[in-house]
C-alpha positions in Angstrom: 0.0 0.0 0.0 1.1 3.3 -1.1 2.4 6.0 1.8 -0.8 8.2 0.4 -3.2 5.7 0.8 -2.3 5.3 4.2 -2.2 8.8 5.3 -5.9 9.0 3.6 -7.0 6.1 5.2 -5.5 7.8 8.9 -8.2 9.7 10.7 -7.0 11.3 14.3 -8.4 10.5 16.9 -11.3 12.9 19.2 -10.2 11.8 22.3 -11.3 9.2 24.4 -14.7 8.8 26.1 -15.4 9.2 29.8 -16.6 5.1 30.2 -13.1 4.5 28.2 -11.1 6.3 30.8 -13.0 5.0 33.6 -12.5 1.6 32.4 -8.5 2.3 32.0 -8.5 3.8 35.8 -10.1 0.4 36.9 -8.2 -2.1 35.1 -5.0 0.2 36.4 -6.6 -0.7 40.1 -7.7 -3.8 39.7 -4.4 -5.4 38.4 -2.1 -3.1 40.9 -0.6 -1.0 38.1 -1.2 2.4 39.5 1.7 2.8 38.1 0.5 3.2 34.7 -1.5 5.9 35.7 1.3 7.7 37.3 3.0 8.0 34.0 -0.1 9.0 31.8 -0.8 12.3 34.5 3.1 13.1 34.4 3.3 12.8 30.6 -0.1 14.6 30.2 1.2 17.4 32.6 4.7 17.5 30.3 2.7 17.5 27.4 0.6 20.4 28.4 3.8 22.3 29.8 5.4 22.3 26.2 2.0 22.9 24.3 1.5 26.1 26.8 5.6 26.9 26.4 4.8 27.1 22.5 1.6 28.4 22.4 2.6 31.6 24.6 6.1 32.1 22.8 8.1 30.7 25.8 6.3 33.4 28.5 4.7 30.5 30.4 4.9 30.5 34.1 4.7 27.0 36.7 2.1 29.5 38.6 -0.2 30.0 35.6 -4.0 28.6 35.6 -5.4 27.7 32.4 -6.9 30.3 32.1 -3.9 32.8 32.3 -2.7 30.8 29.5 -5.6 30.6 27.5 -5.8 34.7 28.2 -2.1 35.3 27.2 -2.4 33.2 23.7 -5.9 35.6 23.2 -4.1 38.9 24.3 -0.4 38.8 23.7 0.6 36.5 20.9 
């Protein structure tokens, strides 16, 4: 298959559902792997940290809410 039929055939994902989450967080407690879910919120919180970084030209603070960031992008960039 062709690299252009693949990247047709990709479609990104939404997100996942709420009953997919929960269902990840109870499989994580049933089988002890907590652990699992330690790395997904650290990741997620990196993630977020670089996306913010980026989206507000490198002025991101630790001490910013959401909403100061989401304000900044609006006002400043």
């Amino acid at each position: 298959m062709s690299d252009d039929m693949k990247r047709d055939e990709y479609k990104p994902r939404a997100g996942s559902t709420t009953e997919e989450l929960r269902d990840l967080v109870n499989q994580c407690i049933m089988s002890h792997n907590e652990e699992i879910l330690v790395n997904l919120i650290f990741y997620l919180e990196k993630d977020y940290i670089d996306v913010a970084r980026l989206g507000t030209l490198d002025a991101y603070d630790a001490t910013w809410t959401h909403e100061d960031v989401l304000n900044y992008m609006t006002y400043h960039t």
